[in-house]
C-alpha positions in Angstrom: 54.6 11.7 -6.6 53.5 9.4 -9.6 52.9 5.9 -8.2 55.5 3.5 -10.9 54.9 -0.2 -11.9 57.4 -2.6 -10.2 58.9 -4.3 -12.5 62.7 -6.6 -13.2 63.1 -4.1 -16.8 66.0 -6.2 -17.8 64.1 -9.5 -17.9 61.2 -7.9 -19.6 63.3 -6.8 -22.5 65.0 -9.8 -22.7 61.6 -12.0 -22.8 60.8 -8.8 -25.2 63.8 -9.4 -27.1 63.6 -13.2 -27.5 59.8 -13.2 -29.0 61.1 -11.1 -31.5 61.1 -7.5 -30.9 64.2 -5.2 -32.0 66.5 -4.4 -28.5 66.1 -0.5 -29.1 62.2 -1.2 -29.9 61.6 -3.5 -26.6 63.9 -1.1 -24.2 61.4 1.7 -25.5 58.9 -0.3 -24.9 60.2 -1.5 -20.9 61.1 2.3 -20.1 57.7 3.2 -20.9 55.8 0.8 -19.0 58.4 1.1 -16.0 57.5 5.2 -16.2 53.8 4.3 -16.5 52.0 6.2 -13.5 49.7 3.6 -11.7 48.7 5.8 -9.1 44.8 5.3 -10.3 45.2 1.6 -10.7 43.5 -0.3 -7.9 45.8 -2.2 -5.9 44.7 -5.4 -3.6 44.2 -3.3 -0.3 42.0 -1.0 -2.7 39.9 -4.4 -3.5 39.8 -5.6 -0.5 38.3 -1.9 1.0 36.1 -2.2 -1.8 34.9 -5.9 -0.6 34.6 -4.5 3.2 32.7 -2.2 2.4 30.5 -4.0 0.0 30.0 -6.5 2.7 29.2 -4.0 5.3 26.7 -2.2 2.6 25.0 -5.7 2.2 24.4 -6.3 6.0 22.5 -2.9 6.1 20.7 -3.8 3.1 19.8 -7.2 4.8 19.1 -5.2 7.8 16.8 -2.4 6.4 14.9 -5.0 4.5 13.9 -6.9 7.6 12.7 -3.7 9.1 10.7 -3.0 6.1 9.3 -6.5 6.3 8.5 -5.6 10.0 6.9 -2.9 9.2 4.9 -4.1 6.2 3.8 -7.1 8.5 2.7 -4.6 11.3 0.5 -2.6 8.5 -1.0 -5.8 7.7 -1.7 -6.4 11.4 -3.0 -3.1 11.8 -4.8 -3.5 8.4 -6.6 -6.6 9.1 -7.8 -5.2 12.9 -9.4 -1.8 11.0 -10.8 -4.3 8.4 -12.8 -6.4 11.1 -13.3 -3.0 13.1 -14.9 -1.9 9.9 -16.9 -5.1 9.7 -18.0 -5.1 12.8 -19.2 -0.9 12.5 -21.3 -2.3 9.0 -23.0 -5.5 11.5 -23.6 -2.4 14.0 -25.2 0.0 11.5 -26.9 -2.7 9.6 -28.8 -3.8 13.1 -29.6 -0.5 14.0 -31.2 0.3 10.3 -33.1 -2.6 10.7 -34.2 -1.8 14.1 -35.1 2.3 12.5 -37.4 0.3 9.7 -39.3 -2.1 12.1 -40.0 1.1 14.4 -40.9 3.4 11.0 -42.9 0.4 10.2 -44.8 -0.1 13.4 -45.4 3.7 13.8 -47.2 3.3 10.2 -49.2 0.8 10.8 -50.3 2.8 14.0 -50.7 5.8 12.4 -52.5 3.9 9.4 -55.3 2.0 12.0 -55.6 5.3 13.8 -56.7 7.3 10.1 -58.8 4.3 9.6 -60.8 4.5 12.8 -61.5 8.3 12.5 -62.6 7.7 8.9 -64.8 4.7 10.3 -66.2 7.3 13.0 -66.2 9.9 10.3 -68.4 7.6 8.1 -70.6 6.5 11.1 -71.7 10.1 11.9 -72.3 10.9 7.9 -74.5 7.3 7.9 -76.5 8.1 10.9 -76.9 12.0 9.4 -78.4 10.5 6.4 -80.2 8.0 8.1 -82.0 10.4 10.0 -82.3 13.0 7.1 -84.0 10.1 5.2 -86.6 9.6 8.2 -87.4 13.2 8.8 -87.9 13.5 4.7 -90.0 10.0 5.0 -92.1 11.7 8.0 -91.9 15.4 6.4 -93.0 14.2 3.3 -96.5 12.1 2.4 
């Protein structure tokens, strides 16, 4: 059943009737309104459901907002600890690559004065072969 609007018909037509309008023309006008179906019209209880749950809408809002604000704070937490983890992995590897060049280094230098002894012992032996291949020519030779 069509929801109708409450209203005292009789006073409306006559407020209707004293600004002007015809009596036939503001009777119309009251039995139309008075027939009017305001079932879809939203009545105070309506508004106030509507504020409940606009209210209860907002708390979760509030609510999810400060888990999301948890949880961005905990990201940052866990953000800044991988960050210094990731610091301290770049001192770690920096040391250790320093520590692989001094040992590269010093095994070159070793190897280096190792080549340079053999090529002094190399150039003794070739010296002292000329040396004496000079003195047997001298003596061969008048």
């Amino acid at each position: 059943m069509a929801a109708t609007l409450r209203i005292d018909t009789l006073k409306f037509a006559r407020k209707l009737t004293e600004a002007g309008l015809e009596p036939r023309v503001a009777e119309a006008n009251v039995d139309g309104l008075a027939d009017a179906d305001t079932s879809d019209l939203a009545m105070r209880a309506d508004a106030a459901a509507l504020s409940a749950d606009i209210a209860a809408l907002g708390a979760a809002t509030k609510a999810e907002a400060k888990a999301l604000a948890a949880d961005i704070a905990a990201l940052g937490a866990a953000t800044k600890a991988d960050t210094a983890a990731l610091a301290a992995d770049i001192v770690a590897l920096r040391a250790a690559t320093k520590a692989d060049f001094a040992e590269m280094k010093a095994a070159t230098k070793a190897d280096l004065a190792e080549l340079k002894a053999e090529m002094f012992r190399f150039m003794l032996v070739q010296s002292i072969g000329i040396v004496g291949l000079t003195v047997t020519l001298v003596k061969l030779l008048p």
